[in-house]
C-alpha positions in Angstrom: 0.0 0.0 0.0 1.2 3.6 -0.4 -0.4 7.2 0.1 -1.0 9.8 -2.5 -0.8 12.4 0.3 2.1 10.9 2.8 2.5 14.2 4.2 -0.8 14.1 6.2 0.3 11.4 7.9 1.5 13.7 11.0 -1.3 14.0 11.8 -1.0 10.5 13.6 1.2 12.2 15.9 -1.6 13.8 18.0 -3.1 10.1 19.0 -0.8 9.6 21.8 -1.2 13.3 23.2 -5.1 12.6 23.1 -4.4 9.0 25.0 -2.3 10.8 26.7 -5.0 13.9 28.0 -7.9 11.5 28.3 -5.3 9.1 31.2 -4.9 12.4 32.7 -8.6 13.2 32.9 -9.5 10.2 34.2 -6.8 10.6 36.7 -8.5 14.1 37.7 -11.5 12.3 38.2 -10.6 10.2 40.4 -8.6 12.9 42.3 -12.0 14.6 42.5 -14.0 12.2 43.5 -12.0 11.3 46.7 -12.3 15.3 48.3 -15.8 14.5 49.0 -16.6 13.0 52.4 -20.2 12.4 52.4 -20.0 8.6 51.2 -23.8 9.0 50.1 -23.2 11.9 48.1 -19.9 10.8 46.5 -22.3 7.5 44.9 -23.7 10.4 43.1 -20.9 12.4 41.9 -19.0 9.0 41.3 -21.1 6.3 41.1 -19.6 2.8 40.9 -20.0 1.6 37.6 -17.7 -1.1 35.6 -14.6 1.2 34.7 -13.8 -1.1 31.5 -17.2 0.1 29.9 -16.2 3.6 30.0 -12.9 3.1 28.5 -14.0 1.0 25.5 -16.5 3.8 24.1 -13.1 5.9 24.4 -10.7 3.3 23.1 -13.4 2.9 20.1 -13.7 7.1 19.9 -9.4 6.9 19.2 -10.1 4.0 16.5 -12.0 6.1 14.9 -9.7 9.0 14.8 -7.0 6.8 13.5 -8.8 5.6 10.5 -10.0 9.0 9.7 -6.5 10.3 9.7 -5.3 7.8 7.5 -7.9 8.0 5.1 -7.1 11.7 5.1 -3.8 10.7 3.8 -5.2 9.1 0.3 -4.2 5.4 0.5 -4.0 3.6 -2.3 -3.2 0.3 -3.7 -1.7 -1.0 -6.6 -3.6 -2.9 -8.9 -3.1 -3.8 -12.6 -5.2 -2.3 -15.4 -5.2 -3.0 -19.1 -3.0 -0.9 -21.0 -4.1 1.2 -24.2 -2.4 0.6 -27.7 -0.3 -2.2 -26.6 1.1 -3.5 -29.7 3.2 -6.7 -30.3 5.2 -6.9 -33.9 5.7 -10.9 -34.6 9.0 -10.9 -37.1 9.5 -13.7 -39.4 12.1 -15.2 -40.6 11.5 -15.7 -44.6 15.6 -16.8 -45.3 16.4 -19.7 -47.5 17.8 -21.6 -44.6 14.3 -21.5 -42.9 13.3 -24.2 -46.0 15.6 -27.1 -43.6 13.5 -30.2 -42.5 15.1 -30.9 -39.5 11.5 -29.1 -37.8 8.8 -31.0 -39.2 7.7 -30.0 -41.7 9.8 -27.3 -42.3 11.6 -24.6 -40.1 9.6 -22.0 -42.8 6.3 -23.9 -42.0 6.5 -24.3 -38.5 7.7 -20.8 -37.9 4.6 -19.9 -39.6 2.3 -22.3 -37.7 3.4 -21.3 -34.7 2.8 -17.4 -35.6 -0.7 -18.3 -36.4 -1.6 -19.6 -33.4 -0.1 -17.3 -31.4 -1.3 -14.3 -33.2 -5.4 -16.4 -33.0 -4.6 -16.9 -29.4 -3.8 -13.0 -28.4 -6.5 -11.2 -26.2 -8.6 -8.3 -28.1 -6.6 -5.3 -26.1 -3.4 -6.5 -28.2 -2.9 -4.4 -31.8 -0.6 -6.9 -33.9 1.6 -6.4 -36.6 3.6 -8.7 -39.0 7.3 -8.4 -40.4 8.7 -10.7 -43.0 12.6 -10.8 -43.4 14.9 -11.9 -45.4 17.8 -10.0 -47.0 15.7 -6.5 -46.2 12.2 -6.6 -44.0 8.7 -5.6 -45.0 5.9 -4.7 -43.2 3.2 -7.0 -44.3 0.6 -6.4 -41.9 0.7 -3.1 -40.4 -0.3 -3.4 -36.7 -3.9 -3.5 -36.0 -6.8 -5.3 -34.1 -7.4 -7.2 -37.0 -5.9 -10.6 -36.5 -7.4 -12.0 -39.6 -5.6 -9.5 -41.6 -2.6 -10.3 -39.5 -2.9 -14.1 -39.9 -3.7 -14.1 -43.6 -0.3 -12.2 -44.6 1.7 -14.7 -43.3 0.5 -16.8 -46.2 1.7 -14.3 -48.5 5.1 -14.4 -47.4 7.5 -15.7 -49.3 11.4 -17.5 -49.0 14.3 -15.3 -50.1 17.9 -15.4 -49.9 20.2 -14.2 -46.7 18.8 -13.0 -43.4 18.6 -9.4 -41.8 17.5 -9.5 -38.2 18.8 -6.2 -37.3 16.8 -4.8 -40.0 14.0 -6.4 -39.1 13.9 -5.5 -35.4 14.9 -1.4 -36.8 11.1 -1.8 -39.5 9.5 -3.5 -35.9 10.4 -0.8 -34.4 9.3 2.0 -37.2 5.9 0.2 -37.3 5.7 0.9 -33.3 6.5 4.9 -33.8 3.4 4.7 -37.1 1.4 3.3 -34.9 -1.2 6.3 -35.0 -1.1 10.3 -34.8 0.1 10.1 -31.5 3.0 7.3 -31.4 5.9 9.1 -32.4 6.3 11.7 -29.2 4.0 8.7 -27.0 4.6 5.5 -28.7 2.3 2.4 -27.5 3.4 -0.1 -25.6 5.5 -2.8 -27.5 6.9 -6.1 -27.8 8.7 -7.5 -30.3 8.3 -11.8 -31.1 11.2 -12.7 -33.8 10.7 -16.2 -35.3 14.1 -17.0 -37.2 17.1 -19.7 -37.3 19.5 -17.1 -36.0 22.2 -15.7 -38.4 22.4 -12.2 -38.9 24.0 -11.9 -42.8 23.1 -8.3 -44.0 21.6 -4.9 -43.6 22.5 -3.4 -39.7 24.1 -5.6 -36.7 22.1 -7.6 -34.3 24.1 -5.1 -31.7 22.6 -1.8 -33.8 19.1 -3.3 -33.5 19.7 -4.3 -29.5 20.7 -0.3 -29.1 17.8 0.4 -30.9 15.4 -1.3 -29.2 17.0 -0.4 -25.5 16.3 2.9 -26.6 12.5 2.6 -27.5 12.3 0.5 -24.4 11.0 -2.2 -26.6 11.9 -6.0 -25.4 12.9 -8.6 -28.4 11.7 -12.3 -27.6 13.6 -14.7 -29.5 12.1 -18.1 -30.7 14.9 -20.4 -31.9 13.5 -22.8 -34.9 16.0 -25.7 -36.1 18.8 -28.1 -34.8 22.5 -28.4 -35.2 21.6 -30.6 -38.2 19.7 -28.6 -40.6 20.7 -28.8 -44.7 19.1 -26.8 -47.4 19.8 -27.7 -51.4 20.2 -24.3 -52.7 20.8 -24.9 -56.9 21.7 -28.2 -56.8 24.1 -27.8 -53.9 23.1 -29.0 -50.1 24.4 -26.6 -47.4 24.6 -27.1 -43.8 22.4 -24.4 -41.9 23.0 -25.0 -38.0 21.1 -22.9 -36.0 22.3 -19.7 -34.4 20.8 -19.9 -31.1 23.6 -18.0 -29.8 22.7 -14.9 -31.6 19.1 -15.0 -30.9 19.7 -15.2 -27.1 21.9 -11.7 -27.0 19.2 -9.9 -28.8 16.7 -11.5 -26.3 19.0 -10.9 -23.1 20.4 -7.5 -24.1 16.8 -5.8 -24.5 15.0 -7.3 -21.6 13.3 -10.1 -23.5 13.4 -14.1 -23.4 14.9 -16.2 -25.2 12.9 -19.5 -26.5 14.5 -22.8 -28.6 11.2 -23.9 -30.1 11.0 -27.0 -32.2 6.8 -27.0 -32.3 3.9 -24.3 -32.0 3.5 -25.4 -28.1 6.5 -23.1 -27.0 4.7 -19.7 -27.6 2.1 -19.6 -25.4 5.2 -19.1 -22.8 5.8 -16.4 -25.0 2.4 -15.1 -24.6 2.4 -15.8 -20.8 5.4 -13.7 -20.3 4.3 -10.4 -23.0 1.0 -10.3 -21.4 2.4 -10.0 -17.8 4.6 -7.1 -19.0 3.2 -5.5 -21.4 -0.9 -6.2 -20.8 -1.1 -4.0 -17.7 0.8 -1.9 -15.9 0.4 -0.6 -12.4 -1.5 2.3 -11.2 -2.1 3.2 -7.4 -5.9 3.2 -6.7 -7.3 5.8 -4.1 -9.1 3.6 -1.3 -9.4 6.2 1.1 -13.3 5.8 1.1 -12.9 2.0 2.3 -10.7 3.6 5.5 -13.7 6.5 6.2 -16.5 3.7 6.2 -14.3 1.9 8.4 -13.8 4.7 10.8 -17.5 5.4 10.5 -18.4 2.2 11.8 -16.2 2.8 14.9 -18.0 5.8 15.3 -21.4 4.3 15.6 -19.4 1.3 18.0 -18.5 4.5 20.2 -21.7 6.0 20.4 -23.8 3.1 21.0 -21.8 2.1 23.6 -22.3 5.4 24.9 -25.9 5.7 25.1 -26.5 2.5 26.1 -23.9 2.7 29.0 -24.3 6.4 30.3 -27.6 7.5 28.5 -24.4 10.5 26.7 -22.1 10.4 23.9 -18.8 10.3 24.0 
C-alpha cells in the first residue's frame, strides 16, 4: 500500500497526546471524587460503575480517529489495469535456410504455424503487426486489431535469400513509432516476437538493432526454430544451416526479452504468458481512502452506542 498524500500522515502524531489527555482526565476524576466525604453523596458524583465500559466507548472514539487520519492521507493500492495501444510486432524469418527439415515440416512452415496460433490466441486489447525478413524486411501487416488481416499475410510471405534480423527489429520498431497520430512523441506499448534460425547476414548488426530497441524500451523475444543438423539444397548444392541460437539469445538478453528454442507451436504460449504479464497491464495506485472512512464510520457508531446504552451521553 502507499499514500498519494504521505505528508498528512503527521497528523497520527496527535493520537498519543489525546491517549495521553484522556489518562490524565481520568486521573482528575478520580482525584476529585476522593475530596468529598459524604459517602452518600460521593455514589452520586462518582457512582460505581464497571470502569472497563467507560474506556471502551473511548478506546473505540481513538479507532476512529485513526482511521480518519489515514484515510485523510489518500491510500491507495496498486492494482493492474489494461493498458491502451499495446502492440506486439511478430517478425518472421523468410531466409532460404528456414526451408531445412530438420523441424517437421519445415523450419519455414512451422515458424509460420506457430505465428498463427499465437497471433489467433492473443487477447482483443493486443494491436498486432507482421514483419517478413529476409535480406531487407517488409511490413506486411501493419499493426492493428485485425488478427485476420494479420494471420492471412503470413501466407503471403515468401522465402528469399540471406537474413537481416537487425533490419527487421529497426522496420519492428518503425511500425511501433506509425502506430497512429500520437506514437511518435507517445509510442504504444510494445513487444517484439522474432521467429528465425538465427544468423544475422546483412543490412544493420544484431548489436545496432539491440541499441535500438533499448532505446525505444521495446523488449525482443527470440524463438529459436532448427537443430544443429539442418541442410538446405540451394541450386543443386546442399548446405549445412545449423542454428544460431547463440545470436538470438543476446538480442533476447540484451533488450530485456526471453529467449525460446522452439521445435513446435507449443513453445509460444510461454511467450504469450510472459508479454501479457509485461506489457498487458501496468500498475496504477488506486485511491481507497473511502474503504478507510467507512471503516472509521463504523467505529464511530461502535462508540456511540456504547455510549448511550452505558451512560444515556455520547462520547
Amino acid at each position: 500500500m502507499t499514500f498519494l498524500s504521505p505528508e498528512r500522515l503527521w497528523l497520527l502524531g496527535i493520537l498519543p497526546l489525546l491517549g495521553a489527555a484522556y489518562v490524565l482526565l481520568q486521573m482528575r476524576r478520580g482525584r476529585h471524587a476522593v475530596r468529598f466525604t459524604n459517602l452518600a453523596l460521593l455514589s452520586q458524583v462518582a457512582p460505581r460503575r464497571p470502569g472497563w465500559r467507560r474506556h471502551v466507548a473511548a478506546a473505540l472514539f481513538l479507532v476512529m480517529i485513526t482511521f480518519m487520519m489515514v484515510g485523510f492521507a489518500r491510500p491507495a493500492d496498486s492494482v493492474k489495469v489494461p493498458r491502451d495501444r499495446a502492440t506486439i510486432m511478430v517478425a518472421v524469418d523468410v531466409s532460404l535456410s528456414m526451408m531445412a527439415r530438420d523441424v517437421s515440416p519445415s523450419r519455414f512452415e512451422a515458424a509460420k504455424a506457430a505465428a498463427k496460433k499465437f497471433i489467433g490466441e492473443l487477447p482483443e486489447r493486443f494491436n498486432v503487426g507482421v514483419i517478413g525478413f529476409a535480406g531487407n524486411a517488409n511490413l506486411v501487416a501493419a499493426p492493428s486489431a485485425d488478427r485476420s488481416a494479420a494471420i492471412a499475410s503470413l501466407d503471403q510471405l515468401a522465402l528469399a535469400k540471406r537474413t537481416a534480423i537487425g533490419e527487421a527489429v529497426f522496420t519492428s520498431l518503425q511500425a511501433v513509432r506509425s502506430f497512429d497520430a500520437e506514437a511518435r512523441q507517445d509510442p504504444p506499448p510494445a513487444h517484439i516476437v522474432l521467429l528465425s534460425d538465427g544468423d544475422n547476414t546483412t543490412g544493420r548488426t544484431v548489436q545496432e538493432s539491440i541499441d535500438a530497441s533499448r532505446v525505444a524500451q521495446v523488449p525482443v523475444s527470440t524463438i529459436a526454430f532448427g537443430t544443429p543438423y539442418g541442410t538446405v539444397d540451394i541450386e543443386g548444392e546442399t548446405t549445412s544451416v545449423s542454428v544460431n541460437k547463440e545470436t538470438l539469445r543476446a538480442l533476447a538478453d540484451s533488450t530485456e526479452g526471453k529467449a525460446y528454442e522452439a521445435a513446435d507451436a507449443g513453445q509460444l504460449r510461454e511467450v504469450y504468458t510472459n508479454i501479457g504479464s509485461s506489457l498487458g497491464f501496468e500498475i496504477e495506485h488506486q485511491d481507497v481512502a473511502a474503504r478507510y472512512i467507512g471503516i472509521a464510520l463504523l467505529f464511530a457508531l461502535a462508540a456511540g452506542g456504547a455510549s448511550l446504552a452505558w451512560f444515556s451521553r455520547l462520547p
